[in-house]
C-alpha positions as CSV (number, residue, x, y, z in Angstrom):
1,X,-33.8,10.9,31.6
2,X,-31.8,11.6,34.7
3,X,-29.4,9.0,35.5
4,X,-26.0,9.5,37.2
5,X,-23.5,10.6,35.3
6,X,-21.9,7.2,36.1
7,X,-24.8,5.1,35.0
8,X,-25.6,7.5,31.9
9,X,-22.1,7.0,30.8
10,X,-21.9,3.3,30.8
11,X,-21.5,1.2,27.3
12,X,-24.3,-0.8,26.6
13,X,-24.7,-4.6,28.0
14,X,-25.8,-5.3,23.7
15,X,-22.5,-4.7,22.3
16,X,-19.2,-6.7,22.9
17,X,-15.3,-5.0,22.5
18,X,-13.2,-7.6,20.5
19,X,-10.6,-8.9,22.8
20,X,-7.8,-8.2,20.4
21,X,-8.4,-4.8,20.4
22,X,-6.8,-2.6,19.0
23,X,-7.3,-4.3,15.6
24,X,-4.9,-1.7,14.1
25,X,-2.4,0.4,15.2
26,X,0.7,2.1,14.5
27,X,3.0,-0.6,15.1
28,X,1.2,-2.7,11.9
29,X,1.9,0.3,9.0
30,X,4.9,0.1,7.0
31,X,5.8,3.8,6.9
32,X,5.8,6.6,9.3
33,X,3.0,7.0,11.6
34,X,2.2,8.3,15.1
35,X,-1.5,8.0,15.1
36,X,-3.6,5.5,13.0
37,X,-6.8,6.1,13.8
38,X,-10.7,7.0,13.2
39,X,-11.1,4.5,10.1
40,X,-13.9,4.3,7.5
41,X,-14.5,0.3,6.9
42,X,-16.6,-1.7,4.2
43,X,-17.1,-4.9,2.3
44,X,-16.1,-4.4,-1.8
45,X,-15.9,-7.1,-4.2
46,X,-15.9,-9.6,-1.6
47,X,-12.9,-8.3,0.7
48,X,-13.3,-5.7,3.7
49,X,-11.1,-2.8,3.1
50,X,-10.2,0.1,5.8
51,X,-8.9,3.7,4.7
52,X,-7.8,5.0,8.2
53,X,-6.6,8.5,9.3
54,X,-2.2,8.2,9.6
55,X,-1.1,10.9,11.3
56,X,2.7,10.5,11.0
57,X,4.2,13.7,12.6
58,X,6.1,13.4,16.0
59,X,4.4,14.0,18.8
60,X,5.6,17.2,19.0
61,X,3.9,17.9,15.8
62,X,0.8,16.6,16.8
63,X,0.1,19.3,19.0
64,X,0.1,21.5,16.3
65,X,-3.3,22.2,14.4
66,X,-4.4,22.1,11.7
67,X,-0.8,20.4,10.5
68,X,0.0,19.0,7.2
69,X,1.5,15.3,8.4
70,X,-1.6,13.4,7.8
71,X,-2.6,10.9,5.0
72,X,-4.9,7.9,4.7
73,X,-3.6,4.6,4.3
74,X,-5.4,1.1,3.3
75,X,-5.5,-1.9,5.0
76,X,-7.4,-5.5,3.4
77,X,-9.0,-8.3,5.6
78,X,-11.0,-11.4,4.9
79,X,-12.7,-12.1,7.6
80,X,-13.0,-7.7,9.4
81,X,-10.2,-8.7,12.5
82,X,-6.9,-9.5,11.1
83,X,-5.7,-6.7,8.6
84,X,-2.5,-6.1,6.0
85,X,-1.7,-2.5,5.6
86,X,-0.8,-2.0,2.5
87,X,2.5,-0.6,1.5
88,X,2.2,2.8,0.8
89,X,-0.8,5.8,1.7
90,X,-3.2,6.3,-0.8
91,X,-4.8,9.1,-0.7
92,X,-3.5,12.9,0.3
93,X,-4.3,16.4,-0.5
94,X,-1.6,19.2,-0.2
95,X,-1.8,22.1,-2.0
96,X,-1.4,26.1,-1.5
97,X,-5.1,26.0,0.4
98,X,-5.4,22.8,1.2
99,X,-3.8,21.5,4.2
100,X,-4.7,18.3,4.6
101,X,-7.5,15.3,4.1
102,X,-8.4,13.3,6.8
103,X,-11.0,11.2,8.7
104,X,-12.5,9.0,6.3
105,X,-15.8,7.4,5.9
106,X,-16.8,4.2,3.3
107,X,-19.6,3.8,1.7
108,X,-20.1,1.5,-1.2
109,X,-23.2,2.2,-3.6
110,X,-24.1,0.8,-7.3
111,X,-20.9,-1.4,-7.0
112,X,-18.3,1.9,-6.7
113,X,-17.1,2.7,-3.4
114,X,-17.0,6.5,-2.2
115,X,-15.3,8.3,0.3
116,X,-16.8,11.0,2.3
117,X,-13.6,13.0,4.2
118,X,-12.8,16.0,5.9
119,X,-10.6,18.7,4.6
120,X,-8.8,21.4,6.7
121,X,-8.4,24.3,4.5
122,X,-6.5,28.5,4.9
123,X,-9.8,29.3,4.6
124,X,-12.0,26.9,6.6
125,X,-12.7,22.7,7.3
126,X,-14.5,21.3,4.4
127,X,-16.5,18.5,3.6
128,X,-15.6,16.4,0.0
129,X,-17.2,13.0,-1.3
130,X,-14.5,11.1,-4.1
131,X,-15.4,7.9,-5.7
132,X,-12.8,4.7,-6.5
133,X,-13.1,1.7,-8.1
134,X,-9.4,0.2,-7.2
135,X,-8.1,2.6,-4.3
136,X,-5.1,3.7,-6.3
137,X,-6.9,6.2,-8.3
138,X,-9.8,8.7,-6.7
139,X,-11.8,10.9,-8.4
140,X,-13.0,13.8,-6.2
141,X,-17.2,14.7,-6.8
142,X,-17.6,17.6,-4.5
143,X,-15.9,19.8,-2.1
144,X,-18.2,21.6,0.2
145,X,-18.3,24.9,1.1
146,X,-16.5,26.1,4.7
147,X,-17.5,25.4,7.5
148,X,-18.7,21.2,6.9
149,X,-17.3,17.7,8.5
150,X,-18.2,14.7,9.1
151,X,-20.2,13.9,6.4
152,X,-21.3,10.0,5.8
153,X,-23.3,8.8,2.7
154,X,-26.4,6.1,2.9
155,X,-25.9,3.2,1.2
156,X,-28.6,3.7,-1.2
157,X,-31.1,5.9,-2.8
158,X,-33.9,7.1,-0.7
159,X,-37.1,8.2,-3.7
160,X,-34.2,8.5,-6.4
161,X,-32.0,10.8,-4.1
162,X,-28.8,10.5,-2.6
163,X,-29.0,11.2,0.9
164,X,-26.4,11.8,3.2
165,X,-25.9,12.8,6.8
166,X,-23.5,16.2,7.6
167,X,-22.2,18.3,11.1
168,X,-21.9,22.1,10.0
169,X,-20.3,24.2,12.0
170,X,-23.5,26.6,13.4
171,X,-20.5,28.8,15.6
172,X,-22.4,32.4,15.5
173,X,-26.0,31.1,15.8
174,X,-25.4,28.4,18.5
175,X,-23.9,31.1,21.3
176,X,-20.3,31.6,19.7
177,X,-19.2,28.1,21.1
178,X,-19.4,24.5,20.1
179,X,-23.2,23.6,19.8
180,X,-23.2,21.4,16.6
181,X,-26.1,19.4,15.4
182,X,-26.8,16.8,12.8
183,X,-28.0,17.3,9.8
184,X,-29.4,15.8,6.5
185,X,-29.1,16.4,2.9
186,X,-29.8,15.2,-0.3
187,X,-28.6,15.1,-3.7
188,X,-29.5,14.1,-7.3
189,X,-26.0,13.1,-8.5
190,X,-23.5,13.1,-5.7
191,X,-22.2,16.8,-6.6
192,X,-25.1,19.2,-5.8
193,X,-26.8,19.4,-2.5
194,X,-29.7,20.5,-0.5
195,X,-32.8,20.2,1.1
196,X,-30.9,20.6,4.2
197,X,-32.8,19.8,7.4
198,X,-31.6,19.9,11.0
199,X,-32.0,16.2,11.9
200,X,-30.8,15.8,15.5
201,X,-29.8,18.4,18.2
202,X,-27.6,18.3,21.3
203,X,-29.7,19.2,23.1
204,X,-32.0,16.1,22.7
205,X,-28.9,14.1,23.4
206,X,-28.9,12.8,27.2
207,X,-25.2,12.0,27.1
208,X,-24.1,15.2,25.3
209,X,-23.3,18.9,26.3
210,X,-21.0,20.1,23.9
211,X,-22.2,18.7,19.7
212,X,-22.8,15.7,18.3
213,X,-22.0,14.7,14.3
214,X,-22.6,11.6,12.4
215,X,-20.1,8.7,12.7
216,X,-20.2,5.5,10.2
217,X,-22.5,5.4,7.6
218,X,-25.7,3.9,7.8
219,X,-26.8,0.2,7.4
220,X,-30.5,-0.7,6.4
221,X,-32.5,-3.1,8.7
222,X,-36.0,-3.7,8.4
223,X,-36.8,-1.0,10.8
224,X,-35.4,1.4,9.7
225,X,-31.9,2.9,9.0
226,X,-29.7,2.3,12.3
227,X,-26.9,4.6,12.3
228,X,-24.6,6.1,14.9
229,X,-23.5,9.2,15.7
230,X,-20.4,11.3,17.9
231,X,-21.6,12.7,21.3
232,X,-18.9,14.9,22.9
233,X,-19.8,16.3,27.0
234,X,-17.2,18.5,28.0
235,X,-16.5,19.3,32.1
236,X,-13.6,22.3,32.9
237,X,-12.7,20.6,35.6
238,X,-11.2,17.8,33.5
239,X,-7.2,18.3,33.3
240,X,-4.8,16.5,31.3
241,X,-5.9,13.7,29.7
242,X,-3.6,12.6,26.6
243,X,-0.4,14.0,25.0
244,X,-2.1,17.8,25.1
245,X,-1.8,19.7,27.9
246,X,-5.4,20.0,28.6
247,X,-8.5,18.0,27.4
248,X,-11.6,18.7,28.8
249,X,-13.9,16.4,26.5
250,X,-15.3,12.7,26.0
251,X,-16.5,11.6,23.0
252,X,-18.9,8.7,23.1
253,X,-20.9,6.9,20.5
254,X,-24.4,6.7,20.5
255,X,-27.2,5.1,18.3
256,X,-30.5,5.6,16.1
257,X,-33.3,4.3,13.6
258,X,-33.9,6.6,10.6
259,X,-37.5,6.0,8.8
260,X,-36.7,3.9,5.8
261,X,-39.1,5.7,3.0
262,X,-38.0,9.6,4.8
263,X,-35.2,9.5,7.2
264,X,-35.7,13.0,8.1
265,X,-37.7,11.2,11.1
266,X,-36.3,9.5,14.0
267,X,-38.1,6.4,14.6
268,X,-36.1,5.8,18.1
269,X,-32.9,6.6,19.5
270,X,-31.2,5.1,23.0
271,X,-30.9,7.6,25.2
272,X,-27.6,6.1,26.6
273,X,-24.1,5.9,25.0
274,X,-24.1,2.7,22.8
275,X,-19.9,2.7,23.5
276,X,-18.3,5.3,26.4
277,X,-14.6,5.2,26.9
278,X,-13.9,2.4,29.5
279,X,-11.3,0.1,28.2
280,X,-7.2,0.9,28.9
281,X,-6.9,1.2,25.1
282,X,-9.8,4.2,24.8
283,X,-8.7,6.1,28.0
284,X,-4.9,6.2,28.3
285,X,-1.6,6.1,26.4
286,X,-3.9,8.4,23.6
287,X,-3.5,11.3,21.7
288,X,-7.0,12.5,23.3
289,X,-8.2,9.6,26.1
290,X,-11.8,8.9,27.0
291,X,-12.5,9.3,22.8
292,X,-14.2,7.0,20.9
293,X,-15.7,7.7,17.2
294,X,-16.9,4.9,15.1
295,X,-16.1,5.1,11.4
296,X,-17.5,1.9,10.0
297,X,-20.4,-0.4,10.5
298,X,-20.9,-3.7,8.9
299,X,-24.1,-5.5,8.7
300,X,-23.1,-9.4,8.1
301,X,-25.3,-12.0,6.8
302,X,-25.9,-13.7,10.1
303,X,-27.1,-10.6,11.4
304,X,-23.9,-9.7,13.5
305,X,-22.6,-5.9,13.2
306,X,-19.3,-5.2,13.2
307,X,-18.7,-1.5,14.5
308,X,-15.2,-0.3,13.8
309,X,-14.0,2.9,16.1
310,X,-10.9,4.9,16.8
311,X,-9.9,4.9,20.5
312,X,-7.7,7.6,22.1
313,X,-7.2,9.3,18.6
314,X,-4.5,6.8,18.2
315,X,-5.5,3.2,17.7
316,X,-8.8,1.4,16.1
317,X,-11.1,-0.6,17.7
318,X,-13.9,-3.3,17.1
319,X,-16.8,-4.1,18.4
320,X,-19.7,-6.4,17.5
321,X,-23.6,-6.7,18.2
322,X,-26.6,-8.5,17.4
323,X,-28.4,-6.2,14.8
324,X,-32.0,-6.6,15.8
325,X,-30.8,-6.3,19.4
326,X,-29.4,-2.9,18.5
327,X,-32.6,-2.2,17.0
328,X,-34.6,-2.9,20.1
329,X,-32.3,-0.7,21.9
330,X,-32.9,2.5,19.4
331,X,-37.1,1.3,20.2
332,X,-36.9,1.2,24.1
């Protein structure tokens, strides 16, 4: 596909920004925070529940990474639009190797929820999957091995495995520079994986020059598994764009259809952004403007999907669509 870059880079007619946006932002926690942000979202025991990224440094030590003034705080909702943060983070990891735990993702399966998150480390960024029944206490399954992020479960067992989707870091055999792919892996208890399998390149992205990565966790439909990922294009000529004095990337979402029974296969993927940065809130006053990464996807009975997302790295965002209609988009 050869559109212009302004046509490629439009969001797509089939999905709607909340007007209230942001839904969540600094401003609502009850501690410090600079940045809340890139948010994993889900429905448990009849309540939606958000972990989302805090990053409560000043600005001044935002700059600075990897940093260790990050933790995840919770937020409740009944109906997915108006939240209450709760009082206090819940979950952080600081030790002599561990930096800190960030960027979570929600995924609730045989009636426990997990939590896939990303872990900067002395020694390299690591992937870990931890499991909660009450979001005071988390137990931590696996911590991967350097260099893993982004990691998102499936809500269910695919032929009595666990499945989940993953963006290693490929530096020395993708040309010494970002070129990151997603992948897919499995697992028989949540602890061990394998059966790793390249899943989707950059290169087969339209709207992406630099990597992609997985973004919320999957939802079943009865096409298939629909799923979005991260698509980053970067141009040098780009200058400031956020508090940092240089940012050269934009970081769209985009959307696909994983095979029920084996989804190793693509059924269909759009080959335009599902969400680009085009609101105020997703392209200035940010961290990093022109970002969006979606952390949370909720598939409602009436067949709306709510599609949570942080904007700017510093607020999150909601969006809604028609599920089938975002079907019909991965099919076209």
């Amino acid at each position: 596909m050869n559109l212009p870059a302004a046509e490629l880079f439009k969001s797509s007619k089939r999905i709607h920004r909340y007007p209230g946006n942001p839904i969540l932002s600094a401003g609502l926690v009850p501690y410090p925070t600079a940045l809340t942000f890139n948010a994993g979202v889900t429905k448990f025991n009849g309540k939606y529940v958000m972990i989302f990224r805090n990053d409560y440094g000043s600005a001044e030590e935002q700059r600075i990474a990897p940093h260790d003034t990050t933790d995840l705080g919770i937020a409740y909702s009944d109906d997915g639009i108006r939240w209450e943060v709760g009082p206090k983070p819940v979950f952080k990891l600081r030790d002599e190797e561990i930096i800190r735990a960030y960027d979570p993702r929600l995924t609730v399966l045989d009636g426990r929820c997990y939590m896939c998150f990303a872990v900067d480390t002395k020694h390299g960024i690591r992937g870990g999957i931890a499991v909660t029944d009450d979001f005071e206490t988390f137990e931590i399954l696996s911590l991967s091995t350097p260099d893993l992020r982004n990691m998102v479960l499936f809500p269910e067992k695919v032929r009595g495995r666990y499945m989940r989707l993953e963006r290693p870091f490929t530096v020395y055999s993708r040309g010494g520079t970002d070129r990151f792919d997603t992948w897919i892996s499995e697992s028989p208890d949540l602890k061990y994986w394998g059966g790793s399998e390249l899943l989707l390149a950059v290169e087969h992205v339209p709207f992406a020059n630099d990597k992609i990565g997985p973004a919320a966790p999957p939802i079943r439909t009865s096409r298939g598994w629909l799923t979005t990922f991260h698509a980053v294009d970067i141009d040098p000529a780009r200058g400031k764009n956020g508090w940092e004095p240089s940012w050269k990337k934009r970081y769209t979402a985009g959307i696909m259809l994983l095979d029920l029974d084996d989804p190793r296969r693509i059924v269909g993927m759009s080959q335009t952004p599902l969400l680009s940065p085009e609101a105020s809130y997703e392209v200035e006053g940010g961290f990093r403007n022109h970002v969006i990464f979606p952390g949370g996807m909720i598939l409602e009975d009436s067949g709306e999907v709510k599609i949570y997302y942080g904007a700017a790295d510093a607020v999150v965002c909601l969006a809604t669509a028609d599920a089938e209609e975002l079907v019909r988009l991965c099919l076209e």
